[in-house]
C-alpha positions as CSV (number, residue, x, y, z in Angstrom):
1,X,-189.1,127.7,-20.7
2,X,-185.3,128.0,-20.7
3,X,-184.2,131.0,-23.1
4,X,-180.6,128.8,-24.3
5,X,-182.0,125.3,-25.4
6,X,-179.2,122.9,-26.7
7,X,-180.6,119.5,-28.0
8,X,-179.5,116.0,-29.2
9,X,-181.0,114.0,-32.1
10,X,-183.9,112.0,-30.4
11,X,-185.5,115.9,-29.9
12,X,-185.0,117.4,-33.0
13,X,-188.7,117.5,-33.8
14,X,-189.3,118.5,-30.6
15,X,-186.7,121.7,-31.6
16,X,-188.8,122.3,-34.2
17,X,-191.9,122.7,-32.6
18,X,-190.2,125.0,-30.0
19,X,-188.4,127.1,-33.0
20,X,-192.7,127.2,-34.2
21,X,-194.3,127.9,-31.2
22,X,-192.1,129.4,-28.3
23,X,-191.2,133.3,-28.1
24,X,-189.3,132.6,-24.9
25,X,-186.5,130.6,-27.2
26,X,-184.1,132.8,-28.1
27,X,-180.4,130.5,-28.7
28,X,-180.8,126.8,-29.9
29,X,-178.0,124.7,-29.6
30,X,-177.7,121.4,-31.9
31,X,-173.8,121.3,-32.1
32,X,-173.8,117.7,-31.0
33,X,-177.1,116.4,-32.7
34,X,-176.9,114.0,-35.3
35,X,-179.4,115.2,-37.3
36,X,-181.3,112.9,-40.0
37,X,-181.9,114.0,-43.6
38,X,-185.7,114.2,-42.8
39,X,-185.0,115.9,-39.0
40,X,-182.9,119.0,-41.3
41,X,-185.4,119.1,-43.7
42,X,-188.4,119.9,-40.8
43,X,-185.6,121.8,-38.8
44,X,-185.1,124.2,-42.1
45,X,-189.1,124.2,-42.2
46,X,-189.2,125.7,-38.9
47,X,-186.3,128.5,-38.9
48,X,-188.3,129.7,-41.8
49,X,-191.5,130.9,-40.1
50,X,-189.2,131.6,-36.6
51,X,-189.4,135.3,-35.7
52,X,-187.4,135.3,-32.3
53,X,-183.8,132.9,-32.5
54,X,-180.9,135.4,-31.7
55,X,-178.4,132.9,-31.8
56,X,-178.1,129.0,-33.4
57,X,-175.0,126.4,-33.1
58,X,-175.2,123.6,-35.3
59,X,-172.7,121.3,-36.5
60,X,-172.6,120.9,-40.9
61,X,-169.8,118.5,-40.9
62,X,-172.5,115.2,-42.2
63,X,-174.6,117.2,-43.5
64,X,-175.9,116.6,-47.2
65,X,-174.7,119.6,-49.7
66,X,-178.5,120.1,-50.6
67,X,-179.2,120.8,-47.2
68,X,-176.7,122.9,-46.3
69,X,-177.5,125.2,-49.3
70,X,-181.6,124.6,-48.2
71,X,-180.6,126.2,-44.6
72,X,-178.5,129.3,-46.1
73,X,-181.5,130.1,-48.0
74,X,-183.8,130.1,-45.0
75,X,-181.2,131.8,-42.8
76,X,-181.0,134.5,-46.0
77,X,-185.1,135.9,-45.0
78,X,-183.9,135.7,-41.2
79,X,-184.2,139.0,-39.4
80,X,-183.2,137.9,-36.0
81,X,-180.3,135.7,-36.0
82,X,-177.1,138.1,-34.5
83,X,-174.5,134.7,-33.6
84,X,-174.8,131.6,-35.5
85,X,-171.6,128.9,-34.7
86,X,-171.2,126.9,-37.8
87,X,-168.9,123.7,-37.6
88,X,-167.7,121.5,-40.3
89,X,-168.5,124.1,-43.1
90,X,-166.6,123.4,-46.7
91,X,-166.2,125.3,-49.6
92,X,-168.8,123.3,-51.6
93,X,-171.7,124.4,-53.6
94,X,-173.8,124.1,-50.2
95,X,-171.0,126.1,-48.7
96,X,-170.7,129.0,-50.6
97,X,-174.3,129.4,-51.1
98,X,-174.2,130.1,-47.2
99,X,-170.9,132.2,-47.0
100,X,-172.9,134.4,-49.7
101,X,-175.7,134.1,-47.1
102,X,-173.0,135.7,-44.5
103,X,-171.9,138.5,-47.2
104,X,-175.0,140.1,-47.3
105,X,-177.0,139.0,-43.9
106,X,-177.2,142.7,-42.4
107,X,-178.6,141.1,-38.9
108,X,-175.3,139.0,-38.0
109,X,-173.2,140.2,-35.5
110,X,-171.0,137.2,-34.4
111,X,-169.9,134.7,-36.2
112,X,-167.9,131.5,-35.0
113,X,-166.8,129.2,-37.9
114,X,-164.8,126.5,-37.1
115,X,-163.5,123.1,-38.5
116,X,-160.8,120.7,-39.4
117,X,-158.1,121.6,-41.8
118,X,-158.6,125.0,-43.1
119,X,-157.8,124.9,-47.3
120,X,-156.7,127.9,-48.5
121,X,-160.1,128.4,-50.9
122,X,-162.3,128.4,-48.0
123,X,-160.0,131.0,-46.3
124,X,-160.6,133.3,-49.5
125,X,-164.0,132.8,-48.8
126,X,-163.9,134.0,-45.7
127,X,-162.1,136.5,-46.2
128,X,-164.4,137.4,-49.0
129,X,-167.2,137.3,-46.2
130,X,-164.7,139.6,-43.9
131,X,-164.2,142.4,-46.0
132,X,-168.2,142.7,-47.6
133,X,-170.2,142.4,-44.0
134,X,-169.4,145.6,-42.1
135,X,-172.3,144.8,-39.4
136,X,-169.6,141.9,-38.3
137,X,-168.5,142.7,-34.4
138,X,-166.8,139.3,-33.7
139,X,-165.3,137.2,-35.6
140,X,-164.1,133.4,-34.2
141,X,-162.2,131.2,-36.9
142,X,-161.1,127.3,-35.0
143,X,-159.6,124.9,-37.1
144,X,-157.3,122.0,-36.4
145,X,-154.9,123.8,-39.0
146,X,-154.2,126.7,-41.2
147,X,-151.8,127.2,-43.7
148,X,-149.8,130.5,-44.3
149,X,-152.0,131.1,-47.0
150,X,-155.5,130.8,-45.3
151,X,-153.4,133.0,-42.7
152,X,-152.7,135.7,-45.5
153,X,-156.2,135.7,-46.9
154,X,-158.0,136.3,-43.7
155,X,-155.4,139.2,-43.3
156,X,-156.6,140.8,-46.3
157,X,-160.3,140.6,-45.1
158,X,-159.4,142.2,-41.7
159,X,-157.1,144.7,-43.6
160,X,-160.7,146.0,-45.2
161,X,-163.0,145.6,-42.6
162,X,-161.9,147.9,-39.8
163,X,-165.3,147.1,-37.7
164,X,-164.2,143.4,-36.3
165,X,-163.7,144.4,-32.3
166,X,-163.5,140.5,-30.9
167,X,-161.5,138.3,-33.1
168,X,-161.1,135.2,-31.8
169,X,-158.4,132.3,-33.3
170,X,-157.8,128.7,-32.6
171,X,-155.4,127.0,-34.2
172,X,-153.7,123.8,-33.0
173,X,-150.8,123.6,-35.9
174,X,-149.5,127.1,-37.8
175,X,-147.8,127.6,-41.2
176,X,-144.9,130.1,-41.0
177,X,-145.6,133.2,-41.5
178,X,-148.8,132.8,-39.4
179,X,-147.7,135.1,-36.6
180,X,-146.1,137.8,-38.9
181,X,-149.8,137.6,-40.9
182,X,-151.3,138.3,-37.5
183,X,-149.1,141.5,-36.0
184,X,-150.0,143.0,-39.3
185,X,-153.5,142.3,-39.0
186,X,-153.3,144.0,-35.2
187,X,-151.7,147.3,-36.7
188,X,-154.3,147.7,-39.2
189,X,-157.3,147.0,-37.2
190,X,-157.7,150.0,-34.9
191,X,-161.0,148.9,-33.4
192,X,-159.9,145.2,-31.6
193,X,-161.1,145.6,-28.0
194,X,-160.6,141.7,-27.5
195,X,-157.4,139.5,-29.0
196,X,-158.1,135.9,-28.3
197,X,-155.2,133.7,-29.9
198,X,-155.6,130.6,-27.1
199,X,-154.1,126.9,-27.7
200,X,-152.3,128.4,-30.9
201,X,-148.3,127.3,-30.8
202,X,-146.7,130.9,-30.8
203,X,-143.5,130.5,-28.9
204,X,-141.3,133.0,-27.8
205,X,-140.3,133.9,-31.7
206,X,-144.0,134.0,-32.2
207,X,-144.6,136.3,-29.5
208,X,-141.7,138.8,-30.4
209,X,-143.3,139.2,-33.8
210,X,-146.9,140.0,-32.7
211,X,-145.5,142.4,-29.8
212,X,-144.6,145.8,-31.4
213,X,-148.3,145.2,-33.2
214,X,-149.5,145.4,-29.6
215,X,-147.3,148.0,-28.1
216,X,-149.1,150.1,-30.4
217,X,-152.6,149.2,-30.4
218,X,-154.5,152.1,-28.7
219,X,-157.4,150.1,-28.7
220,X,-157.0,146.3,-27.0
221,X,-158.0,145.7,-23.8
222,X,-158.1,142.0,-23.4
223,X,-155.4,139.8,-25.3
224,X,-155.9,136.3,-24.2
225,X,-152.7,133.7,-25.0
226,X,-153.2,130.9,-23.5
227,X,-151.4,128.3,-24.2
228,X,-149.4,130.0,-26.8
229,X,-145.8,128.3,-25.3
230,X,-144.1,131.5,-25.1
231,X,-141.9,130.0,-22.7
232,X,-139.8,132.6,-20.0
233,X,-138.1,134.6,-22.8
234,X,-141.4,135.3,-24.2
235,X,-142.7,136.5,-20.3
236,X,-140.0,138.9,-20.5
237,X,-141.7,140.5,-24.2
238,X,-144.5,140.5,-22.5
239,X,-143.5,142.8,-19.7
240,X,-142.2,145.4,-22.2
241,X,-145.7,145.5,-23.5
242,X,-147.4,146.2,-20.0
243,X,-144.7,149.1,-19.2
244,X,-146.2,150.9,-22.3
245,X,-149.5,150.3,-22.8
246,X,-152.2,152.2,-22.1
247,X,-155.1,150.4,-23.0
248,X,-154.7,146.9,-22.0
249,X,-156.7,145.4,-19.2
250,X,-156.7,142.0,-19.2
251,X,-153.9,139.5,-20.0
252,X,-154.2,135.3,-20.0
253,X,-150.6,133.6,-19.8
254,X,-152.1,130.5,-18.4
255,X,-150.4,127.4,-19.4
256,X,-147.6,129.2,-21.2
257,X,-144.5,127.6,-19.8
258,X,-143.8,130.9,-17.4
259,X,-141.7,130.0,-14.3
260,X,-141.4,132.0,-11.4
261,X,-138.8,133.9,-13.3
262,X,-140.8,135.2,-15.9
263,X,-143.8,136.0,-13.2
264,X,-141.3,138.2,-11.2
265,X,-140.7,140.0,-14.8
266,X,-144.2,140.5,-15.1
267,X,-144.8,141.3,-11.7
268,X,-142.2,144.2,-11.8
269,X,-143.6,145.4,-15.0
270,X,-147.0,145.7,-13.7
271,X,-145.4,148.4,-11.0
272,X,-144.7,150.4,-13.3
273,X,-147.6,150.3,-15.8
274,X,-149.8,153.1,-16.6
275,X,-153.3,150.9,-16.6
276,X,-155.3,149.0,-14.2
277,X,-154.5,145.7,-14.9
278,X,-155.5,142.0,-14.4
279,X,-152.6,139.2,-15.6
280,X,-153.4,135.4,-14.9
281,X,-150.5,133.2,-15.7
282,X,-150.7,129.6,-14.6
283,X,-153.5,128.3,-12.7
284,X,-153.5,130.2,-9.1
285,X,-151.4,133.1,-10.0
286,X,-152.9,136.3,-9.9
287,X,-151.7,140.1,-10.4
288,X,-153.6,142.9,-10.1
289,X,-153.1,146.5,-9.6
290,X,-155.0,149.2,-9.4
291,X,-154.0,152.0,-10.9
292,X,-154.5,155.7,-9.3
């Protein structure tokens, strides 16, 4: 039996049964099932008496509030669970009872929350979650949008917790003020090994904000920015950074709008950077230097 199981709706009792009976099933996967009222209900019964799921995706976003609150109290006695992806989560009575069931879960270790439109009171929330759970290692926050308040908030919760080593953010649309929110939360946290800010609409004013946050950081060793638009001029900030740092490893610029002329900046930086370093930009453009 396969240790990563991911099911669809037709199987759910069949998931049940496997959460009941199998040791071998360690990571269950219903993100895409569309689970019936009954099918939660014997799905709930059955993470209850489970003594060996490390990880769970499932997607909240039809769910009744009753049931979301009945799964944050079973996931409350859980002593196994370390990732659990949650989509679709709201800031509903059902909701909070399961970001209280984050706040004081001391097994979870990644947690991946993700959604539509982000309101600024479920931000709160999370940050609320951010700054109480120390045994958090990585954090993953996707919505289709976020505000400059949700922005701030999450901020604040980072500003606390100085644990968090992966954070992980995926935004399609940004407030203002996002990426000014984000090189602060960079120069606080002096533990980020991993930076993942992918498919988020930086740009080149974006990037110049965020990049004396990561001149500095002595601790980030893979900033992946994807998609970010940062355009040439944006390549060239980006170079600065490599000259000076001394901990970076790993850099994704694929997709970014760099044209030859900002991968010859790049290229020229990496000569003279003090770390090994692997930089992707585009799709079959590869640098890397070793470092002796």
């Amino acid at each position: 039996m396969s240790k990563n199981v991911a099911l669809s709706t037709d199987i759910v009792r069949m998931a049940s049964m496997v959460l009941r009976r199998y040791k071998e099933v360690t990571r269950l996967n219903l993100s895409e099932a569309k689970i019936t009222c009954k099918q939660v209900k014997t799905l709930i019964a059955a993470l209850r008496v489970n003594k060996t799921l490390k990880g769970l995706e499932i997607s909240l976003d039809k769910w009744a509030d009753t049931n979301v609150k009945a799964l944050s109290q079973a996931l409350r006695t859980n002593k196994t669970l370390e990732s659990l992806y949650l989509f679709g989560i709201k800031a509903s009575e059902g909701g909070k009872a399961m970001f209280e069931m984050f706040k004081r879960n001391e097994v979870l270790k990644h947690l991946d929350i993700s959604g539509h439109d982000l309101k600024s009171e479920e931000a709160e929330i999370i940050s609320e979650v951010i700054k109480i759970n120390k045994k958090l290692m990585r954090l993953s926050i996707s919505y289709d949008e976020v505000g400059i308040e949700g922005a701030r908030a999450i901020y604040k919760g980072l500003e606390i917790n100085k644990g968090i080593s992966v954070l992980r953010f995926a935004f399609k649309q940004i407030g203002p003020g996002f990426a000014e929110a984000m090189s602060k939360i960079i120069k606080v946290n002096k533990t980020f090994k991993e930076l993942h800010l992918k498919n988020i609409n930086l740009g080149c004013e974006g990037i110049k904000t965020i990049s004396e946050a990561l001149k500095t950081s002595k601790s980030l060793i893979y900033a992946d920015l994807k998609n970010t638009m940062i355009g040439n001029e944006g390549a060239y900030v980006i170079s600065e950074i490599i000259k000076i740092s001394r901990t970076l490893e790993i850099l994704n610029l694929m997709d970014d709008n760099v044209t030859t002329e900002g991968v010859i900046a790049i290229a020229d930086s990496l000569e003279v950077s003090p770390k090994c370093m692997n930089v992707t930009i585009k799709s079959r453009c590869v640098f890397h230097r070793i470092y002796k």
